[in-house]
PATIVO-859888 format. One record per atom (N, C-alpha, C): x, y, z. Coordinates in pm, whole numbers, padded with zeros to 5 digits, always signed. Layout:
PATIVO-859888
XYZ...
//
This chain:
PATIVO-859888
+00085-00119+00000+00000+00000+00000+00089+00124+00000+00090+00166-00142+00222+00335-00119+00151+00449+00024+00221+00500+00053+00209+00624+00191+00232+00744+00031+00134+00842+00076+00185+01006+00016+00131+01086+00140+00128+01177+00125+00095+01318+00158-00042+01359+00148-00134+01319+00087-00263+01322+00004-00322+01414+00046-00389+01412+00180-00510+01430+00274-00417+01444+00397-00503+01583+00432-00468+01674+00542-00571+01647+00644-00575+01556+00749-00693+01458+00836-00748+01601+00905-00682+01697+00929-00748+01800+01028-00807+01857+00964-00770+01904+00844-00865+02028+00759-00996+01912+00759-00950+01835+00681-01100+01707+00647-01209+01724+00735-01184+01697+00860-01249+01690+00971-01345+01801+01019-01274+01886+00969-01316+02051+01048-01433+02107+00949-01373+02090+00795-01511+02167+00712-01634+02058+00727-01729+02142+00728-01875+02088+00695-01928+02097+00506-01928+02009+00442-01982+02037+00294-02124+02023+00312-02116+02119+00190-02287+02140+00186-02353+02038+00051-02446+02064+00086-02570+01983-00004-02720+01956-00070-02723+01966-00123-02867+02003-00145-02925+01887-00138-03070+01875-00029-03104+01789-00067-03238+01723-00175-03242+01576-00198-03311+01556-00342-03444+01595-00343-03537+01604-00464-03661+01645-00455-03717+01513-00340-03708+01411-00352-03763+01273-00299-03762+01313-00119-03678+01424-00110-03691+01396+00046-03771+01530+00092-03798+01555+00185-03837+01643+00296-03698+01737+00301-03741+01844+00279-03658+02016+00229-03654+02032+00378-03811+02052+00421-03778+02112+00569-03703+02045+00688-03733+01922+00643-03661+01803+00780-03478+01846+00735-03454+01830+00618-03296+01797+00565-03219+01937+00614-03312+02026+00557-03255+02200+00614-03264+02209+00764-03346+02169+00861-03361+02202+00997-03210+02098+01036-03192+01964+00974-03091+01906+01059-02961+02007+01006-02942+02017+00887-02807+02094+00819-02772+02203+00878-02865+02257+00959-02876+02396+00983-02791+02401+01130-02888+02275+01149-02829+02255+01347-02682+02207+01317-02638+02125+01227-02483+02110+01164-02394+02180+01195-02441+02291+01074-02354+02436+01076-02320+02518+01204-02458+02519+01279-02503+02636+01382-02366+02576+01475-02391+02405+01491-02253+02373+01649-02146+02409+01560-02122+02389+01413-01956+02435+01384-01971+02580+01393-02037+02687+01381-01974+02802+01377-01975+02822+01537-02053+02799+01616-02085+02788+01730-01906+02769+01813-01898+02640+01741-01741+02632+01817-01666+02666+01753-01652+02760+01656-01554+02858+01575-01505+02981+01673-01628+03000+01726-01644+03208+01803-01584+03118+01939-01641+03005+01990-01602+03024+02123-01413+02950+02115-01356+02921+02033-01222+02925+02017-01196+03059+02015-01251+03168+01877-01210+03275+01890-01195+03372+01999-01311+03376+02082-01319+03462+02226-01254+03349+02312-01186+03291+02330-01121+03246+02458-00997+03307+02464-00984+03353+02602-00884+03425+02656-00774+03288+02731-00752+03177+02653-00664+03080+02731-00515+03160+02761-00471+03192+02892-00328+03191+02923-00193+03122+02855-00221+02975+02804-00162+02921+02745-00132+02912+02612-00035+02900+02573+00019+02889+02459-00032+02826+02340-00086+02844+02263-00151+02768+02140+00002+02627+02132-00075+02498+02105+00000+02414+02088+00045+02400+01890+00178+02385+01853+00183+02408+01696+00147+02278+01680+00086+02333+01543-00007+02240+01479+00065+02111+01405+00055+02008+01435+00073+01882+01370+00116+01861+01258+00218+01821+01136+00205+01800+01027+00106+01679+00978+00059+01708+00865-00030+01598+00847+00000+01455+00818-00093+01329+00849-00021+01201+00897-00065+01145+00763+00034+01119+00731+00044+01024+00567-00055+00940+00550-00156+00941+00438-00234+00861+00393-00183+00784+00277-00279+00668+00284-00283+00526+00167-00362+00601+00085-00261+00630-00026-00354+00716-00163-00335+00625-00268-00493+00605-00333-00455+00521-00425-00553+00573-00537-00534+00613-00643-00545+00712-00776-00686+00637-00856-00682+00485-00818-00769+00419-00897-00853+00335-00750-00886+00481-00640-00983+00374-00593-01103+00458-00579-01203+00322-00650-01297+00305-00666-01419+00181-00618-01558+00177-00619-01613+00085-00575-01711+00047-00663-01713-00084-00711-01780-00137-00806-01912-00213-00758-01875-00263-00614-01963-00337-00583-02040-00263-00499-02220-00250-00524-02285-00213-00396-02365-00289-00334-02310-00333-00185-02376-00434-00129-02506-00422-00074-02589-00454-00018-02742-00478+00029-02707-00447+00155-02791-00375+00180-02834-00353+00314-02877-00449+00387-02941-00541+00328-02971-00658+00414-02881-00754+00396-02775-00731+00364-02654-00863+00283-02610-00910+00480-02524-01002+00483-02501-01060+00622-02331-00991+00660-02284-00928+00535-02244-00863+00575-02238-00708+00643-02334-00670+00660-02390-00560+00786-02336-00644+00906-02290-00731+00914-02273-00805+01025-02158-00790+01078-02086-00785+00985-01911-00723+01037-01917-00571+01032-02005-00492+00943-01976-00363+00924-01985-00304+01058-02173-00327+01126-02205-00246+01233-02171-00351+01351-02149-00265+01502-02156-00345+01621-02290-00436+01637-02267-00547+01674-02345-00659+01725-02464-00604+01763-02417-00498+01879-02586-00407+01973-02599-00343+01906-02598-00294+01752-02668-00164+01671-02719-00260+01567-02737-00390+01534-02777-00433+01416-02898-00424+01409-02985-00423+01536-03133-00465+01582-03187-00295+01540-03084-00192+01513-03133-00064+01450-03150-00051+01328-03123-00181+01208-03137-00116+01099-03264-00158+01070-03334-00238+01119-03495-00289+01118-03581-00175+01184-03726-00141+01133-03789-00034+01168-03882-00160+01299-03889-00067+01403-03888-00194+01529-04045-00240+01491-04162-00156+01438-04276-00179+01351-04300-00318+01272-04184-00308+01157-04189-00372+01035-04120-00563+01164-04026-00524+01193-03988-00629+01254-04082-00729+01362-04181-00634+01425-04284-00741+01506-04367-00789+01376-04410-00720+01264-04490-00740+01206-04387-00892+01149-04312-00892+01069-04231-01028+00957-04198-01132+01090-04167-01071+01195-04108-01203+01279-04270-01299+01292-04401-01239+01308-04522-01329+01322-04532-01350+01197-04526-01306+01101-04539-01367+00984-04492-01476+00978-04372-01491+00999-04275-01598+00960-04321-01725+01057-04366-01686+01183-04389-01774+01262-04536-01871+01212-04633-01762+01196-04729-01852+01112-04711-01949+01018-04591-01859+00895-04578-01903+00777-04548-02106+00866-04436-02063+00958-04357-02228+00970-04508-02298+01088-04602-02227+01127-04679-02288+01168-04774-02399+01126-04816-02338+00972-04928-02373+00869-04819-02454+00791-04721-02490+00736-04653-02529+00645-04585-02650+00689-04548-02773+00710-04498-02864+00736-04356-02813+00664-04281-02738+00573-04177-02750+00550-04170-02626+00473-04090-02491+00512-04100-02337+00470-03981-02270+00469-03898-02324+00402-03737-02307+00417-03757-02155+00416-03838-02113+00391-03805-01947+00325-03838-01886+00427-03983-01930+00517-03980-01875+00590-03894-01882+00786-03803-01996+00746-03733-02003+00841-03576-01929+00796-03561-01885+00655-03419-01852+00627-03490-01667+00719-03579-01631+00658-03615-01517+00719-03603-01460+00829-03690-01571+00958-03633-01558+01050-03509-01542+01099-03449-01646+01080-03322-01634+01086-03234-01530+01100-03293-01473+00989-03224-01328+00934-03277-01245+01072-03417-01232+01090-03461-01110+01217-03378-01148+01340-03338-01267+01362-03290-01339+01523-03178-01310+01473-03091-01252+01426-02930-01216+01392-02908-01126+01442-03050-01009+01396-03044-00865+01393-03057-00835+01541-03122-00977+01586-03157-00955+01752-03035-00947+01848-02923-01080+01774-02834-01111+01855-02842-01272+01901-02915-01284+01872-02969-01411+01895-02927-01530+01809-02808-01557+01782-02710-01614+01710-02722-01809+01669-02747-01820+01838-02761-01976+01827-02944-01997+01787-03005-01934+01819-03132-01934+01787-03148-01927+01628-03101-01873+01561-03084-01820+01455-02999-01919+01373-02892-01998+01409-02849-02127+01344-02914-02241+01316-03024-02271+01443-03129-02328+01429-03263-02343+01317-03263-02198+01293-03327-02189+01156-03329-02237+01035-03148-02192+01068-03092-02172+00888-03039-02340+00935-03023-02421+00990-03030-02535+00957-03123-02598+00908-03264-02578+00937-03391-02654+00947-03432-02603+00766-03356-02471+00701-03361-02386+00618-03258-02480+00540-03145-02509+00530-03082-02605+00478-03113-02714+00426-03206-02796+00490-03236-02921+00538-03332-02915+00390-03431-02806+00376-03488-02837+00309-03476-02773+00171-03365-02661+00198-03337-02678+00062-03216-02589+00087-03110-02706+00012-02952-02688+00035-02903-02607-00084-02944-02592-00166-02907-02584-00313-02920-02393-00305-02948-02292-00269-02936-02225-00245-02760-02114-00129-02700-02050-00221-02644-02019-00168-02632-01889-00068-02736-01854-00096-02702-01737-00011-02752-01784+00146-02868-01907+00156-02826-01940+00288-02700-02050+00356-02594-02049+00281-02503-02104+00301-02409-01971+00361-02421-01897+00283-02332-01773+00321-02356-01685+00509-02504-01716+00494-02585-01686+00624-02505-01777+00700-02522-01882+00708-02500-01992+00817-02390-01960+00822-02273-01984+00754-02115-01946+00759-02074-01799+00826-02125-01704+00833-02157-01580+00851-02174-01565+01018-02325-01641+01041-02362-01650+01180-02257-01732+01289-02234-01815+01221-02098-01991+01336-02000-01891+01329-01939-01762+01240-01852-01730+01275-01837-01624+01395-02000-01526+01380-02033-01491+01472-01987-01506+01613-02054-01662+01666-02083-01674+01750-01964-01766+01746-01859-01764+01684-01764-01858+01679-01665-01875+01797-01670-01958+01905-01625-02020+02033-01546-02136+02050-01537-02221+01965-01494-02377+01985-01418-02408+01843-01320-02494+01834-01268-02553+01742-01374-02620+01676-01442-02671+01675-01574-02752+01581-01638-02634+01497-01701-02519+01607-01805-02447+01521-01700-02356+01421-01556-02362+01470-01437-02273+01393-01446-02412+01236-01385-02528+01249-01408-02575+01127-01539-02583+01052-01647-02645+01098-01781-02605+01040-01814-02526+00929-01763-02372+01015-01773-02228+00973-01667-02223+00864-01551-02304+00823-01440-02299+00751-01490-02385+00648-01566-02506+00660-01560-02589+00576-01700-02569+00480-01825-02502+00559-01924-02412+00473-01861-02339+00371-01746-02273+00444-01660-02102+00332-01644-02219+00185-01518-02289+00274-01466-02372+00107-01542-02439+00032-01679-02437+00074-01763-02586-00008-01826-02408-00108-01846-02288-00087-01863-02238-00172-01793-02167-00271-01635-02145-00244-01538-02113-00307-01538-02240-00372-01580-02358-00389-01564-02438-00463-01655-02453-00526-01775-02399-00544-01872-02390-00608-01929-02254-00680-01771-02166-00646-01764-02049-00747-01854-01943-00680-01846-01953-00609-01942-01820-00502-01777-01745-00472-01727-01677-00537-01638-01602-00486-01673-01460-00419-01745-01443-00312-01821-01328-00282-01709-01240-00131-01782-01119-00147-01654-01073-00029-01732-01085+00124-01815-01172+00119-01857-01227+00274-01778-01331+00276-01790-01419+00162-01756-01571+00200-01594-01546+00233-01514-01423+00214-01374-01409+00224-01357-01367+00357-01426-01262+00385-01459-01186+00506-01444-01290+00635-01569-01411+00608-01561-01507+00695-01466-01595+00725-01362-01590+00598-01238-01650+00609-01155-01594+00678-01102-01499+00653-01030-01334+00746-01049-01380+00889-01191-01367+00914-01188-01389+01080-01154-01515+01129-01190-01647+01053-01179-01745+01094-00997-01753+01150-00931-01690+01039-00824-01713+01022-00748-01586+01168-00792-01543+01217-00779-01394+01282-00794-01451+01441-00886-01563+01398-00901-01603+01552-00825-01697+01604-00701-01800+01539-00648-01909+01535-00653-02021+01593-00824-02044+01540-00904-02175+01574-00801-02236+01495-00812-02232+01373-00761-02346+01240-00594-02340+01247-00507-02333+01351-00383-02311+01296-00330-02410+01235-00360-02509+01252-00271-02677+01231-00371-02717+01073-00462-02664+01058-00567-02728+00960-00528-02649+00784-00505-02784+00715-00483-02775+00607-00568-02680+00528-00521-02567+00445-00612-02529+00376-00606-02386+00416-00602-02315+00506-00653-02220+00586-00487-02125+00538-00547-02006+00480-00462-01910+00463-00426-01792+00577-00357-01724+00565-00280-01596+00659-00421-01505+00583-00467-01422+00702-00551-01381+00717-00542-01237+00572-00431-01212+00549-00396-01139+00474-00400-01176+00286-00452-01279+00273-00439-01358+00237-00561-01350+00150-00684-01365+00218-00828-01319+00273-00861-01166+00157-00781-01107+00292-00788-00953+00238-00759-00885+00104-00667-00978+00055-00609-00965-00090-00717-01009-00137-00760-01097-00093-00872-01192-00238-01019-01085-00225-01020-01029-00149-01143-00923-00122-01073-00780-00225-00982-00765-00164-00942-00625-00302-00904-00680-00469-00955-00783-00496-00943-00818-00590-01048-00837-00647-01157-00856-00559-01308-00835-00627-01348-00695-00640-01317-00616-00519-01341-00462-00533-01243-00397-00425-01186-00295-00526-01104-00208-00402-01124-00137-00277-01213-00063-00285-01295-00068-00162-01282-00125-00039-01347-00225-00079-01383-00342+00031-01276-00410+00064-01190-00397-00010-01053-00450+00004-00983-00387+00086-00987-00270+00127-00885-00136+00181-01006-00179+00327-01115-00192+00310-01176-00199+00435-01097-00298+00496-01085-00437+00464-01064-00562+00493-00921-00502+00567-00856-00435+00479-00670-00431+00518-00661-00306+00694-00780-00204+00669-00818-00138+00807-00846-00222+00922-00955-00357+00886-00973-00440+00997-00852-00535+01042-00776-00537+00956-00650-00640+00982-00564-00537+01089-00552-00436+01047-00468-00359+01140-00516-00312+01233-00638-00311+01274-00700-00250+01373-00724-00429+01503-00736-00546+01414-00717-00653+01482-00548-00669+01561-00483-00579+01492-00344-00624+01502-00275-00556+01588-00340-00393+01628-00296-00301+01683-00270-00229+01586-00249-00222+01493-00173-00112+01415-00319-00034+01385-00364+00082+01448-00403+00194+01510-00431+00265+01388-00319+00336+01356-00251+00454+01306-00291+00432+01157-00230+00277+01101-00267+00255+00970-00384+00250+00946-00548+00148+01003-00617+00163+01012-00717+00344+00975-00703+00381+01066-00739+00520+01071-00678+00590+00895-00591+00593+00903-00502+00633+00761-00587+00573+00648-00591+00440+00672-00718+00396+00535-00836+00463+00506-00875+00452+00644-01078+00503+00646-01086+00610+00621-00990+00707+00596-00967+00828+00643-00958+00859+00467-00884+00781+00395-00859+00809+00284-00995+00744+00182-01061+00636+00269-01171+00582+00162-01306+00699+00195-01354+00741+00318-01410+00829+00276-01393+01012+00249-01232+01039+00178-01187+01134+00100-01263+01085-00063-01206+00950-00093-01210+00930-00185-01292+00889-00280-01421+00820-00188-01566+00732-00185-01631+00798-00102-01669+00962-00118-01805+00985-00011-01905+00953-00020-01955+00891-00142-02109+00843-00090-02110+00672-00093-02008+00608-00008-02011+00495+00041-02026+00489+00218-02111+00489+00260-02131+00484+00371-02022+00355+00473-02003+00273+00454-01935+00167+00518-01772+00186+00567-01723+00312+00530-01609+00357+00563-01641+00472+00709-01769+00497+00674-01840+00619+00784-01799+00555+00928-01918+00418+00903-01956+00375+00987-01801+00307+01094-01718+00266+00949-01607+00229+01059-01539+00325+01128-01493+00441+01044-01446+00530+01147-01477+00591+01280-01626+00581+01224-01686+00649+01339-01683+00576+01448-01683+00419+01433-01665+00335+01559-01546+00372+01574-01444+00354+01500-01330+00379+01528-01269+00477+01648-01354+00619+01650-01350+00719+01686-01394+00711+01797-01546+00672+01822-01606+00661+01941-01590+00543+02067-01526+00474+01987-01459+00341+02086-01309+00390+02151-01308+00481+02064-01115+00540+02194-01167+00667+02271-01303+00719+02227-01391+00803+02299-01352+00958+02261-01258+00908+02144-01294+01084+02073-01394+01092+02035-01457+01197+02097-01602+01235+02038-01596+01301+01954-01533+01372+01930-01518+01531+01820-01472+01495+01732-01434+01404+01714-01390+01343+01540-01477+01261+01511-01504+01205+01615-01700+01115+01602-01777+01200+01526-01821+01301+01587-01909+01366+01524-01878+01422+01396-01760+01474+01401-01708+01494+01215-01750+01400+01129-01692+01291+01169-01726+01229+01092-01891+01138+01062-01952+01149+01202-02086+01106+01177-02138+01278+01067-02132+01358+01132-02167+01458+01022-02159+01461+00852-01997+01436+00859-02027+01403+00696-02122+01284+00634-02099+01189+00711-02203+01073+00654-02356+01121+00657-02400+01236+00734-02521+01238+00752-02544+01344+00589-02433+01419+00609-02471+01504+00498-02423+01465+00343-02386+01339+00306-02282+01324+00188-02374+01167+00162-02418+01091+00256-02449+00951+00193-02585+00888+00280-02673+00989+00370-02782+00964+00447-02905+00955+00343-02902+00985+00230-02989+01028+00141-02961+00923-00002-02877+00835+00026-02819+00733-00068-02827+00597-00003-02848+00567+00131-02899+00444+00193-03049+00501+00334-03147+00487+00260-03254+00527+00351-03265+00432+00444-03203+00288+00379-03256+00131+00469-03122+00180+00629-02986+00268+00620-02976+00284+00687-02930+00419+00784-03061+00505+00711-03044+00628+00802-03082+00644+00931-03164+00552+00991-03191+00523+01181-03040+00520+01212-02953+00447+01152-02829+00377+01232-02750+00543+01216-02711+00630+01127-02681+00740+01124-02719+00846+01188-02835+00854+01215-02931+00907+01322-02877+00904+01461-02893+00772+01492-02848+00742+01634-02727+00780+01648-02633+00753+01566-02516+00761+01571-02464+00901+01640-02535+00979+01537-02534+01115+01528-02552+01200+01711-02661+01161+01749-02713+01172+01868-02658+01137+01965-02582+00972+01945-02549+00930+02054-02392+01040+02061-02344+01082+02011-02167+01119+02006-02225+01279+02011-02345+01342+02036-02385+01502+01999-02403+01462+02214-02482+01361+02222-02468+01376+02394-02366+01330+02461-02238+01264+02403-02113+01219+02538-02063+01365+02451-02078+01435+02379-01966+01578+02414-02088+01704+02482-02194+01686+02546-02270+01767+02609-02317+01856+02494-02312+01835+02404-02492+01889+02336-02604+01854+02343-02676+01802+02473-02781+01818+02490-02909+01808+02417-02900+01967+02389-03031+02000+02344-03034+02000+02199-02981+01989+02121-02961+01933+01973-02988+01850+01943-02866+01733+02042-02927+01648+02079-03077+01547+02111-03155+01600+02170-03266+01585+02194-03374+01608+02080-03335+01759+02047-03393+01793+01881-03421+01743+01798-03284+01673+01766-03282+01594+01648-03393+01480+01664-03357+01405+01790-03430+01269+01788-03559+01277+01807-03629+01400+01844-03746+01437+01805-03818+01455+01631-03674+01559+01592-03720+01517+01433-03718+01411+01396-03660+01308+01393-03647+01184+01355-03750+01138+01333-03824+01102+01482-03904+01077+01521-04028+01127+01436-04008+01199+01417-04146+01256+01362-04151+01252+01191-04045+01233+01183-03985+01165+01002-04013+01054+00994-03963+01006+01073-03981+00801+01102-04044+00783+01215-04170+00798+01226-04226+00715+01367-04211+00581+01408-04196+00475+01280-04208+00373+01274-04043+00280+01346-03982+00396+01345-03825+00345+01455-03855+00416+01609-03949+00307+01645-03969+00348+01807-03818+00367+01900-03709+00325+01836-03614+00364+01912-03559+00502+01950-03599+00598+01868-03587+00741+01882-03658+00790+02011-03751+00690+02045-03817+00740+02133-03779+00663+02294-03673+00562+02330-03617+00491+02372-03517+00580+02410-03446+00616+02269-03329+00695+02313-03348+00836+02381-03492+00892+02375-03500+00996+02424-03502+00979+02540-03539+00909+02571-03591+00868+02794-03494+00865+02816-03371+00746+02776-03274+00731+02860-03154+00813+02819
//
């Protein structure tokens, strides 16, 4: 991966870009949030300017070398409902990209469906899918077995099952299982960047060290930037961020959404990135740009941007913006009772 000079991480951080938003959405909702945007950056512009600190301005940083790469681009756009959301978002935020409405409604569906039906692969692969989003992992293997059983010949619930065992992956058994699902579809020409993904971790966790077959996790990562670059540079952030290497990590995400702003999946990592060492203020930079550059290009996951937004606007004491927002939300999307969850507590 060459190092340049590219991208200046502080300037990045600091401007707010503007945007218009599309006829398809709500003018007044998009302008009232943009507005509250702007208002905290100029807001904390004046109160830098009027501070009378005694101390010495600290000199400013040279900027920290980014992975610039001239031809990156993203070819592939994955589904919102793909199982890879599964590595993208944390475990406790997946149960946000479902509208909590739509989700009581399909989980009884599904339950009928396998009630009335002596044999409903479809409607147990479904489930499956809602008990993931829950967390509910082993419950959810249960499915997609009984979903197997009756009809194997389908790959994308192969990819599920392989996906979930790695999940919840604990034991040398459910570690080969989960390994030997991956290869039975790389051998059946499913070269997809989950089924690699699931390899990566398998390989990350060193269930399989002694077991024939099983590549260096890096290995993985290559075969993912070879389907799409992108996702590939993601893969090489999670390797270093598994590894400790911090610095590089950050340097990637940093450069994929310079380079890919309306790919949301670079947002989302940084922003964990950010909010898990408990910088908030680069949290919010960066939840900001995602809200304003790619919130309007994945609707299936603007709740999770939302929250996001909110949750990192109250650990730096904005409050009442705070609160604001998740009221608008709310009143945009009623149907994500969590806005209203998050308001109480």
């Amino acid at each position: 991966l060459p190092e340049s000079e590219s991208l200046d991480k502080a300037s990045y951080f600091t401007e707010v870009p503007t945007m218009v938003a599309p006829p398809s959405q709500d003018r007044q909702f998009f302008t009232a949030c943009t507005s509250m945007i702007k208002f905290s950056q100029k807001n904390k512009f004046f109160q830098t300017r009027n501070s009378n600190s005694p101390f010495k301005q600290k000199p400013k940083k040279k900027p920290i070398a980014t992975y610039s790469d001239p031809q990156l681009t993203s070819k592939v756009k994955l589904d919102p409902a793909s199982c890879y959301m599964c590595f993208l978002v944390r475990k406790k935020d997946m149960r946000e990209i479902i509208p909590d409405l739509e989700f009581v409604k399909y989980k009884e569906v599904c339950y009928n469906m396998i009630y009335k039906l002596s044999s409903c692969h479809e409607a147990h692969f479904a489930l499956a899918r809602l008990l993931a989003h829950e967390g509910k992992f082993e419950l959810a293997l249960q499915h997609l077995r009984i979903a197997l059983q009756d009809d194997s010949g389908d790959h994308m619930y192969k990819v599920w099952y392989a996906t979930i065992m790695v999940l919840c992956m604990d034991t040398l058994e459910t570690a080969k299982e989960a390994f030997i699902t991956c290869q039975k579809l790389l051998q059946e020409g499913h070269l997809m960047i989950e089924v690699f993904w699931c390899l990566m971790e398998i390989s990350l966790r060193n269930f399989l060290t002694d077991k024939k077959g099983i590549e260096n996790p890096r290995a993985y990562a290559t075969s993912i930037m070879q389907i799409d670059r992108y996702y590939g540079y993601l893969a090489w952030s999670y390797l270093f961020l598994a590894t400790g290497e911090k610095l590089k990590a950050e340097r990637i995400l940093i450069e994929l959404v310079s380079k890919v702003p309306d790919q949301i999946e670079a947002y989302l990592k940084l922003w964990n990135f950010y909010y898990s060492e408990n910088n908030y203020e680069k949290a919010l930079s960066v939840i900001q740009h995602a809200f304003l550059k790619v919130s309007t290009n994945t609707p299936q996951l603007n709740s999770l941007i939302n929250l996001y937004y909110t949750k990192t606007l109250f650990r730096i004491g904005n409050y009442l913006p705070c609160f604001e927002l998740l009221q608008l939300y709310y009143m945009k999307h009623p149907e994500y009772t969590a806005y209203l969850y998050y308001m109480k507590h």
